[in-house]
N, C-alpha and C positions, 0 to 999 in steps of 0.2 A: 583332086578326087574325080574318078571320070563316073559317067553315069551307072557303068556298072557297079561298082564298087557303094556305089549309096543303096543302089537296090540291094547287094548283099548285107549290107550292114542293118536295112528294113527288114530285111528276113531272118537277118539273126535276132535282130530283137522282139521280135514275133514269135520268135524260137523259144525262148524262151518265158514269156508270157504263157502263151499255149501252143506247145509245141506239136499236141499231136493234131490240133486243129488247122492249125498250120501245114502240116505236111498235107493233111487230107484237102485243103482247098488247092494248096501248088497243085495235086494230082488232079481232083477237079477241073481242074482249068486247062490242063492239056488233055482232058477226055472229053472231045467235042465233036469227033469229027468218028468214022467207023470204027477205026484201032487206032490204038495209041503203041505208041513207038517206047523201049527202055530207054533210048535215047533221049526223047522228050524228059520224060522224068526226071533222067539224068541232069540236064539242063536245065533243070525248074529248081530243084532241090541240090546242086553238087556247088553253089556257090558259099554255102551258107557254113557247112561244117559238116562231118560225116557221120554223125549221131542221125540224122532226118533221112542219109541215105540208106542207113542200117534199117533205121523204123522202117519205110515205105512197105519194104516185103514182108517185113515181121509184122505189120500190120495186113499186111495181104494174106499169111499166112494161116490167120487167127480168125478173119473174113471166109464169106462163102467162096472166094477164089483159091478156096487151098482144094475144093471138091475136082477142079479138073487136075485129070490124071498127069504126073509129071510137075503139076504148078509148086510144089512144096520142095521140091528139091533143085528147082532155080533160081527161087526163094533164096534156101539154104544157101545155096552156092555163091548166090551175090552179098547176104550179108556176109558171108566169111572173106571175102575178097573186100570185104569196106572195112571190115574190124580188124582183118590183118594190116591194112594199110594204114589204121588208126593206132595202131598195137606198136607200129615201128615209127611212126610219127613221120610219117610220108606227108609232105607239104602238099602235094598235087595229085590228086585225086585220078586214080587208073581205073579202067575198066577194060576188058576184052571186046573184040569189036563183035565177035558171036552173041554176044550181052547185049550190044547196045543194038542190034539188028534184031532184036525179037518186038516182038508184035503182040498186043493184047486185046480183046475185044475193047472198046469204049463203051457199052452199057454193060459189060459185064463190072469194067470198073467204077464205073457212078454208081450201080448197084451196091459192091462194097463200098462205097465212100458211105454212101445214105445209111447204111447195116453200120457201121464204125462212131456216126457223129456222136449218139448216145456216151457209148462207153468210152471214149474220146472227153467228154464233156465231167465226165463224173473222174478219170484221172485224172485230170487239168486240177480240180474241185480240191483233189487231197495234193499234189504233188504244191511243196515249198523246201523252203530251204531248210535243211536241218541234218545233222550229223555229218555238217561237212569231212571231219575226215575221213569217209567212205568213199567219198565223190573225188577227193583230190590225189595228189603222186604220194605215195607209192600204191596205196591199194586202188588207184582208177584203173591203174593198168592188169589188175586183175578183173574188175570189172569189161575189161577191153576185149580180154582172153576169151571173156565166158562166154559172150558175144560170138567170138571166134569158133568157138566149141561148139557151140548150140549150131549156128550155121552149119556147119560140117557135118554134124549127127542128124542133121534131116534127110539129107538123101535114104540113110539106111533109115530112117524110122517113118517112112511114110505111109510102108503098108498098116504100120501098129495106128489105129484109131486115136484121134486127138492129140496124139503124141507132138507132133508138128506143131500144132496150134498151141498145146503147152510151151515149147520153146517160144516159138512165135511172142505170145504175148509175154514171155521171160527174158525177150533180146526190147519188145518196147519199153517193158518197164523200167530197163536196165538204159537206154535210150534215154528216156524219159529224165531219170535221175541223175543221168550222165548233167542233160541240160539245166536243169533247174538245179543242180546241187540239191538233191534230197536224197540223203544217206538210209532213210526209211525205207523207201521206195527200193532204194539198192536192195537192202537186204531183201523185201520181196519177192525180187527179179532173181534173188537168188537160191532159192527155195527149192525149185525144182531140181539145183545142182546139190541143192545140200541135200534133200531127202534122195536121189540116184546115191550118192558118195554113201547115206547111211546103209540104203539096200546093202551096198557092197562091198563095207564093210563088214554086217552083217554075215554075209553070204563066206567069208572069207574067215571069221572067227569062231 
């Protein structure tokens, strides 16, 4: 086992413990310096599994970083590129190199990290294990999709207010549940797709 590979397996097990506390310190810890690189992140977070890389923006999303203009739709666009690659069960984690050459202030991000610990602390608090069969195959990979979906629907809903942040913390919790197996939490995360489906059905009946 080389060194790498221990650290990854310390982070998975973290991961799951507290996984969103977890993601918030990796972020943490490479915001130290003026901006921080995607690519950092990428590297702190991309050994462990693709659940923490999907959370990262969906928690940035939900944060006071979804107020700069544009931040919610590259958000969008990275979770959908992690959930799709989770969705086909790609071993090896892709990203665009446009993705990973972007730039973000470093106190803007400590700012959302400090604004996240709270609410961070208090899902950690309820998430366990329960209703395994929402969290495993075949309905995970619906869970996978949603993720998918929501990603992609942020670009166009960014002008609508909170919209984004809705998704946003609908891709963590669904993150969340992914890791800990907790089928509760699933159905939460899933909430905001089942009440859009009711609008439209509704609308259509």
């Amino acid at each position: 086992m080389t060194l790498d590979d221990s650290i990854a397996e310390q982070t998975a097990a973290r991961l799951v413990e507290a996984p969103v506390t977890t993601v918030l310190e990796e972020v943490a810890a490479v915001a130290r310096d003026d901006v921080v690189s995607i690519r950092a992140l990428f590297e702190a977070l991309g050994t462990a599994s693709y659940a923490p890389l999907m959370m990262a923006p969906a928690l940035a999303v939900v944060s006071p970083l979804s107020g700069i203009p544009g931040f919610s739709s590259l958000c969008g666009i990275t979770i959908s590129i992690f959930a799709a690659q989770m969705a086909v069960r790609r071993r090896h984690v892709w990203a665009p190199r446009w993705l990973m050459q972007r730039r973000i202030r470093a106190r803007q991000v400590r700012h959302a990290v400090d604004w996240l610990r709270r609410p961070a602390a208090w899902l950690e608090r309820i998430a366990r294990p329960r209703l395994a069969a929402l969290v495993t195959p075949p309905l995970l990979r619906l869970l996978q999709v949603l993720c998918l979906v929501a990603g992609l629907a942020m670009p166009f809903l960014e002008l609508v207010p909170f919209s984004s942040s809705l998704l946003g913390a609908s891709v963590v919790m669904l993150s969340v549940a992914m890791l800990t197996k907790d089928g509760l939490l699933a159905l939460a995360g899933m909430a905001p797709f089942l009440g859009a489906a009711a609008i439209v059905a509704a609308l259509l009946i």
